[in-house]
TORVEXPA-985896 format. One record per residue (C-alpha): residue number from 1; residue in three letters; chain; y, z, x. Coordinates in Angstrom, 3 decimals, m for minus. Example, Ala and Ser with C-alpha at 12.3 -4.5 7.8 and 13.67 -1.06 7.14 Angstrom:
<nodes>
> num, residuo, cadena, py, pz, px
> 1, ala, A, m4.500, 7.800, 12.300
> 2, ser, A, m1.060, 7.140, 13.670
</nodes>
This chain:
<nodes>
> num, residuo, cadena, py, pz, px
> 1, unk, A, 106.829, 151.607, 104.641
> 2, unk, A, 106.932, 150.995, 101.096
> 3, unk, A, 105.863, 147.443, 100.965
> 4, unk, A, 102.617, 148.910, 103.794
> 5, unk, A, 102.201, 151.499, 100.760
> 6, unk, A, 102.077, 148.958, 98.192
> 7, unk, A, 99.161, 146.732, 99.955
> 8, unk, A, 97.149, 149.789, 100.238
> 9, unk, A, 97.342, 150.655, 96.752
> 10, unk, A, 96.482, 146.734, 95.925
> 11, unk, A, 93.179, 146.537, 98.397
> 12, unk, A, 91.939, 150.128, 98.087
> 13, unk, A, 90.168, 151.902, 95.155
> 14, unk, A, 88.671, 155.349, 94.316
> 15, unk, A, 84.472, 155.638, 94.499
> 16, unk, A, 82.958, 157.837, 92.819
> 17, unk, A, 80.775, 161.115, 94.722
> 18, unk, A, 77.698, 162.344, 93.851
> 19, unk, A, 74.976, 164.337, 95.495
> 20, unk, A, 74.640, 167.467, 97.871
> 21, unk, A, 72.271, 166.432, 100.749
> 22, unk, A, 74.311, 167.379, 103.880
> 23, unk, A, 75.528, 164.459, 106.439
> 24, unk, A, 75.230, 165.558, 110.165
> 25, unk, A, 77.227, 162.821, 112.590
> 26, unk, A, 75.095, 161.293, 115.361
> 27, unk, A, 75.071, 162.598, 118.907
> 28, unk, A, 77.045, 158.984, 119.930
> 29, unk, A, 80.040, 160.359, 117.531
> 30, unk, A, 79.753, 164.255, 118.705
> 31, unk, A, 80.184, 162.198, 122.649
> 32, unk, A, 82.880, 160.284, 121.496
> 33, unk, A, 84.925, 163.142, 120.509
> 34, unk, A, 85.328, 164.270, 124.145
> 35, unk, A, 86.703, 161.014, 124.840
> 36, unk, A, 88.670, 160.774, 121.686
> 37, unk, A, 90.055, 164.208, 121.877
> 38, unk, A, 93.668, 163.636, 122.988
> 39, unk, A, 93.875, 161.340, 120.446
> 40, unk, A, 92.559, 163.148, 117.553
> 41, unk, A, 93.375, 166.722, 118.648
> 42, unk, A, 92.462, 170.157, 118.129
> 43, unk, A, 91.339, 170.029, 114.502
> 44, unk, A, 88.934, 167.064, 115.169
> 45, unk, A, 85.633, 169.637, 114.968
> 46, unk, A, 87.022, 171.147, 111.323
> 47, unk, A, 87.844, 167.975, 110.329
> 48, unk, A, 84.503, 166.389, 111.160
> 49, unk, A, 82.620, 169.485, 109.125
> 50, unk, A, 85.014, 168.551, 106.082
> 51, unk, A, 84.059, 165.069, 106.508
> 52, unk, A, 80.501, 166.393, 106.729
> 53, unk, A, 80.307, 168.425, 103.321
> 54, unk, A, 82.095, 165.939, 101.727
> 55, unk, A, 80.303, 162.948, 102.214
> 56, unk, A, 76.929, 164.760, 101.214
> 57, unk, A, 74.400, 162.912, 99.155
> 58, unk, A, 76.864, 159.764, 97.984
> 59, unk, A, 76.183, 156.873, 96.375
> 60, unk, A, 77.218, 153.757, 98.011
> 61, unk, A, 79.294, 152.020, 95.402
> 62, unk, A, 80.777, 148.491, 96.187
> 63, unk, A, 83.058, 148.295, 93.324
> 64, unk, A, 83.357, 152.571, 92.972
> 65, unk, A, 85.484, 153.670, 89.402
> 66, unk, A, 87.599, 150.083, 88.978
> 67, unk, A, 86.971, 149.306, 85.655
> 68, unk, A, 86.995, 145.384, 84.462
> 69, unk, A, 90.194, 146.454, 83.077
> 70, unk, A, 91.583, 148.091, 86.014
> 71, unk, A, 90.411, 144.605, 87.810
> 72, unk, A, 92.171, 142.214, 85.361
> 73, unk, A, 95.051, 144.346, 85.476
> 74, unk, A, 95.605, 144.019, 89.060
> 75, unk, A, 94.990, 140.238, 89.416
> 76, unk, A, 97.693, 140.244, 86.892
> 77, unk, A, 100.226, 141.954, 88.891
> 78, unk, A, 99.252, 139.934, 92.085
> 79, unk, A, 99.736, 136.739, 90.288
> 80, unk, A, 102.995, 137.836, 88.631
> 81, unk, A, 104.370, 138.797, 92.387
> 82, unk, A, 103.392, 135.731, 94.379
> 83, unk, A, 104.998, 133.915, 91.645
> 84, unk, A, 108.397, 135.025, 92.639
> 85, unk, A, 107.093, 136.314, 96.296
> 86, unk, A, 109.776, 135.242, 98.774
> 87, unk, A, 108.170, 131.677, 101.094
> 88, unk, A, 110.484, 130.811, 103.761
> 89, unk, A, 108.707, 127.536, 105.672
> 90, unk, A, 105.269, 127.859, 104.043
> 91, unk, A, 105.146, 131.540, 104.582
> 92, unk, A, 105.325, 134.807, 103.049
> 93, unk, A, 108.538, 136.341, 104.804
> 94, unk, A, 111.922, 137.044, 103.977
> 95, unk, A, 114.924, 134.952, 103.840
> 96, unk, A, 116.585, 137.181, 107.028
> 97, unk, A, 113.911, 136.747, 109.376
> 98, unk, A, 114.932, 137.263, 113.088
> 99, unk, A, 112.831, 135.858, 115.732
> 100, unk, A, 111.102, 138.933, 115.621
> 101, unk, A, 109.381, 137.519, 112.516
> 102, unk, A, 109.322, 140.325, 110.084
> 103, unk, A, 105.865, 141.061, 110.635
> 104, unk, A, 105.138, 137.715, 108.492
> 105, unk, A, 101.454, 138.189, 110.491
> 106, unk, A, 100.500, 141.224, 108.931
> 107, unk, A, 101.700, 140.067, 105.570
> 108, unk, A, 100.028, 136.667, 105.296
> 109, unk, A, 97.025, 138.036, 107.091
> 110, unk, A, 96.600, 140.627, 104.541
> 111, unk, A, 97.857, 138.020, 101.825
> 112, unk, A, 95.374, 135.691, 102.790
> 113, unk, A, 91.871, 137.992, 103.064
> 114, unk, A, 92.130, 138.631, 99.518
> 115, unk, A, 91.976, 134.423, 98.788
> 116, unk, A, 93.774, 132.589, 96.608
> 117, unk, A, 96.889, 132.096, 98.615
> 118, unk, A, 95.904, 129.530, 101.067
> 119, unk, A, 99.465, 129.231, 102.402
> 120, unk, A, 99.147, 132.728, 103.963
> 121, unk, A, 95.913, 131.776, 105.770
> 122, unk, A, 97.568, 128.510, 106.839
> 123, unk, A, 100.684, 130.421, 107.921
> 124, unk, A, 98.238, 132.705, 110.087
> 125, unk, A, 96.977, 129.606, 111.926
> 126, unk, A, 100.849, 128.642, 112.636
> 127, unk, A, 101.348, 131.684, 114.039
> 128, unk, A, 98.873, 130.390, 117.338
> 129, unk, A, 99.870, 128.677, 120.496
> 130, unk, A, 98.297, 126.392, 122.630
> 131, unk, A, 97.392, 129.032, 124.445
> 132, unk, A, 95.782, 130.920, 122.093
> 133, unk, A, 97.961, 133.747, 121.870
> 134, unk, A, 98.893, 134.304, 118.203
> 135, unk, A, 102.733, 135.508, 117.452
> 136, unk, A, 103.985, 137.724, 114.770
> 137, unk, A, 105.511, 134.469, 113.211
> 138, unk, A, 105.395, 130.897, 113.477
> 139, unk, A, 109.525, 130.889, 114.627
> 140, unk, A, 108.447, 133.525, 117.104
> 141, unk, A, 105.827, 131.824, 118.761
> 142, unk, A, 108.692, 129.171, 119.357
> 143, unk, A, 111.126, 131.521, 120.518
> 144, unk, A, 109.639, 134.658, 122.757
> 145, unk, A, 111.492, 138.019, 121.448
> 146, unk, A, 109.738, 140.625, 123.994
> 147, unk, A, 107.760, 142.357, 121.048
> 148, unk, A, 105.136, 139.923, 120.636
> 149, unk, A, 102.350, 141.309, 118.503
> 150, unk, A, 100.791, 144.814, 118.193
> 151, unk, A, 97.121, 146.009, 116.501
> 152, unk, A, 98.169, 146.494, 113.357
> 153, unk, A, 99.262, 142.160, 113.350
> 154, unk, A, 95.273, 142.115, 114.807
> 155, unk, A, 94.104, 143.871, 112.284
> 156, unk, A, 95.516, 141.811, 109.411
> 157, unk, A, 94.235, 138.464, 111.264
> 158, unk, A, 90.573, 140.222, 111.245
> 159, unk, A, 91.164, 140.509, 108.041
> 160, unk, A, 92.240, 137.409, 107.233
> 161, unk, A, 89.093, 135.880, 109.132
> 162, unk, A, 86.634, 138.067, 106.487
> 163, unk, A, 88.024, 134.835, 104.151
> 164, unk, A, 88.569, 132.175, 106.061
> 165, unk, A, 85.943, 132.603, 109.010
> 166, unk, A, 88.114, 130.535, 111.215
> 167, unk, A, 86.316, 129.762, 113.675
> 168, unk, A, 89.162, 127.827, 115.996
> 169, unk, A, 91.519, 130.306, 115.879
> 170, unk, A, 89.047, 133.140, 116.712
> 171, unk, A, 87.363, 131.368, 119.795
> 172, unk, A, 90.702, 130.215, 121.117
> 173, unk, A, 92.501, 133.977, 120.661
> 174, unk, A, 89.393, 135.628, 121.932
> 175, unk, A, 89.614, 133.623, 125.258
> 176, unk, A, 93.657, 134.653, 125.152
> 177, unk, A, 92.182, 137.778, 125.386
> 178, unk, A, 89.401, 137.705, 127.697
> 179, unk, A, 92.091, 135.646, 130.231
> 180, unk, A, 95.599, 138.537, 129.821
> 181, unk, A, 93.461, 141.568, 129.016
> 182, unk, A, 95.211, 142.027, 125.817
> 183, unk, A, 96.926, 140.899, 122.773
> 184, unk, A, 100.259, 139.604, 124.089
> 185, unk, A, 101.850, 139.462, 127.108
> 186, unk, A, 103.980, 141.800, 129.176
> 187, unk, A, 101.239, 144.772, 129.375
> 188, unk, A, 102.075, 146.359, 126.114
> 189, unk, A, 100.029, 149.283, 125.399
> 190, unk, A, 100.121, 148.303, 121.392
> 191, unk, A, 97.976, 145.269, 122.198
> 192, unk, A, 95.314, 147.111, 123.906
> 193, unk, A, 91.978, 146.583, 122.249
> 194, unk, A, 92.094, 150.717, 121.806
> 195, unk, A, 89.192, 152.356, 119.589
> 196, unk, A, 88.289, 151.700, 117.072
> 197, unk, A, 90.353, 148.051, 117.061
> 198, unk, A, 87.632, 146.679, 119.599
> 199, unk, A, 84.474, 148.159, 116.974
> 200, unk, A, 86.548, 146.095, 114.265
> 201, unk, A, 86.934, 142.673, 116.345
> 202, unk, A, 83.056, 143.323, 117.083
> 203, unk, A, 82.350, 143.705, 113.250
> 204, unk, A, 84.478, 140.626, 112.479
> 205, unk, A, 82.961, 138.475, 115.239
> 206, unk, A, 79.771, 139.387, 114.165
> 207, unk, A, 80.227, 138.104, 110.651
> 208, unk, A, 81.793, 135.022, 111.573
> 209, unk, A, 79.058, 134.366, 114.023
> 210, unk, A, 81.342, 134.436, 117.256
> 211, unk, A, 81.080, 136.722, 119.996
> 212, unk, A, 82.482, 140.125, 120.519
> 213, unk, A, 85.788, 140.784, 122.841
> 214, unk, A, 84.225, 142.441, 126.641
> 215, unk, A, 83.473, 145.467, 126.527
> 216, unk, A, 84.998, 145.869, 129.465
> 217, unk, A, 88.884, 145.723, 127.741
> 218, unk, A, 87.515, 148.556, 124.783
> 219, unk, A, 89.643, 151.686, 125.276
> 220, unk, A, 88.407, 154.434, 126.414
> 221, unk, A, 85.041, 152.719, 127.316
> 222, unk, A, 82.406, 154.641, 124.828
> 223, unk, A, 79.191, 154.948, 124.277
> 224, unk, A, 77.644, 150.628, 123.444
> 225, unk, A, 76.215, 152.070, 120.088
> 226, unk, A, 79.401, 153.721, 119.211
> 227, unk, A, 79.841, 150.520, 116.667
> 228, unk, A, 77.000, 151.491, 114.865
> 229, unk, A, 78.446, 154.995, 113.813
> 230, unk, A, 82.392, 154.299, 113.890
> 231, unk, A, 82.929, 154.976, 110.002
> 232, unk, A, 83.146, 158.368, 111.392
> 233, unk, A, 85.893, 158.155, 113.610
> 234, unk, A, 87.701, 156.332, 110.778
> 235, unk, A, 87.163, 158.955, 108.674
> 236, unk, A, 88.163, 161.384, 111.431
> 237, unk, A, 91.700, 159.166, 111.780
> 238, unk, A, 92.326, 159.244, 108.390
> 239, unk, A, 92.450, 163.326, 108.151
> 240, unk, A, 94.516, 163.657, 111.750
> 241, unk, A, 96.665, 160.618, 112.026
> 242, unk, A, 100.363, 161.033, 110.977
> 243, unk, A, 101.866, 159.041, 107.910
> 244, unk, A, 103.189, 156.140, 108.441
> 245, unk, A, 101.974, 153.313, 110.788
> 246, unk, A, 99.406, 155.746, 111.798
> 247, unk, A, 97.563, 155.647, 108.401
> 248, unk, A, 98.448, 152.038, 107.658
> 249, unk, A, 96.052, 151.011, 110.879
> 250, unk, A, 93.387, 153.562, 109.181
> 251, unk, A, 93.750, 151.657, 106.147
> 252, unk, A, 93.131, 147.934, 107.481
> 253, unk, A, 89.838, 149.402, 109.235
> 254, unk, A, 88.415, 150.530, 105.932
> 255, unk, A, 89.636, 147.598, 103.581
> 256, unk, A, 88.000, 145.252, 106.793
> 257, unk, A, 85.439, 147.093, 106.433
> 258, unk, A, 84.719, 146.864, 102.642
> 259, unk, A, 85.276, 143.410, 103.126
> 260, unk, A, 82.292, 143.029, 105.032
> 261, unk, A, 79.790, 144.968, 103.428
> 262, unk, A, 79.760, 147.546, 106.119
> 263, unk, A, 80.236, 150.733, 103.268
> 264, unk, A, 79.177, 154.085, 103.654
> 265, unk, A, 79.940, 157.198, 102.054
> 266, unk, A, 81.996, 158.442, 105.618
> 267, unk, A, 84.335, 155.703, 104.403
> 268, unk, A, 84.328, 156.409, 101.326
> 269, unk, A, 85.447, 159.575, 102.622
> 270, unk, A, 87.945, 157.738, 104.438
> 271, unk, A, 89.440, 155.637, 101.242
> 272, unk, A, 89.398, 158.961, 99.123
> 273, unk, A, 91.504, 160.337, 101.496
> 274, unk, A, 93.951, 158.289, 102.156
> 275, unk, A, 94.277, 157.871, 98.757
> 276, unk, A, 95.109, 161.707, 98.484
> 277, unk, A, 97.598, 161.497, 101.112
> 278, unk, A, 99.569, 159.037, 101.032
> 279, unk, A, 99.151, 157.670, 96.804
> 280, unk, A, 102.008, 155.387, 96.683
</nodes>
């Protein structure tokens, strides 16, 4: 949890709020709260009315309150720790990797978006079969250990895709997909293309000029413009979903999103709070 905490604290920042026009969310997000409900719960309507008041009237700020300073300070640190980062066999991982891989996917796919390690994004790539199916590791696509991949691995190879637009590995794990219905094998519900993972792969597609995952496989099946107006639900995640791997997923969507120019003050919203709970 602590290294999860640490990447957050690298790829997110605080951006400034001004203003105090009120922001009313579309009829497509009030309809996908009916749908969303069991997974956001009972404080989904107070939490959308915070999300509301809170996001009045801001200014859409790429780079928000990190200084030039604050900016050299953190390269810094990056290039201090991937000097003495644990590789094992090109990759970021530990030493003690099982066959389970250590989630070397979500590490290196993180790793990589942010450029300047090149042996992350090439470790990514590794990770892929001839199938198309891509593993948690490059040992584990070699040696099956029942717990394959999961969204939050996804997320981090979107995000690695926002730098190298890879447009192999995409097109080859997209038709994985479209062929198994999912992520892995062996009908795991944590490779599900659930919502908002599908919006993401549609954002990500988009940019790299490939096509979306069917629509058909997006859990539960909402509204076609729902894409348009999911920095809401983000938002909405980020107040209701427990610590842990529950806010780590919230905090891939937003950094992905930042990454592609996609910012709006609802996820600003979103950054500010998971900043608040869940600092380091």
């Amino acid at each position: 949890m602590k290294r999860r905490t640490v990447f957050a604290a690298i790829f997110f920042v605080s951006i400034a709020l001004d203003g105090s026009c009120a922001l009313a969310p579309p009829p497509e997000v009030k309809a996908a709260l009916a749908e969303l409900a069991p997974v956001l719960g009972k404080g989904a309507p107070s939490a959308l009315r915070r999300i509301s008041e809170q996001s009045s009237g801001v200014t859409r700020k790429m780079r928000g309150s990190l200084t030039p300073e604050t900016e050299q300070r953190l390269l810094a640190v990056r290039a201090n720790i991937t000097s003495w980062a644990m590789v094992v066999d090109g990759v970021a991982a530990r030493s003690d990797c099982d066959p389970g891989g250590c989630d070397c996917c979500f590490f290196n796919g993180l790793l990589c978006s942010g450029g300047g390690a090149e042996f992350a994004c090439e470790g990514v790539s590794r990770m892929q079969d001839k199938q198309g199916e891509i593993w948690r590791s490059p040992w584990q696509r070699d040696h099956d250990s029942g717990n394959s991949f999961s969204r939050d691995q996804g997320l981090a190879v979107l995000a690695s895709l926002t730098h190298t637009r890879n447009v192999t590995l995409y097109s080859e794990w997209l038709s994985f997909i479209k062929r198994t219905g999912s992520m892995c094998g062996g009908g795991y519900p944590d490779c599900w293309l659930e919502f908002p993972f599908w919006c993401t792969m549609h954002h990500v597609s988009g940019y790299i000029g490939q096509p979306s995952p069917p629509r058909s496989l997006a859990l539960p099946p909402l509204s076609p413009s729902i894409c348009n107006h999911d920095d809401w639900i983000v938002a909405l995640s980020a107040i209701v979903n427990e610590n842990g791997s529950g806010l780590h997923l919230v905090s891939i969507d937003v950094y992905i999103r930042l990454r592609l120019g996609l910012w709006t003050p609802i996820l600003q919203f979103a950054a500010d709070e998971l900043a608040r709970r869940d600092p380091m």
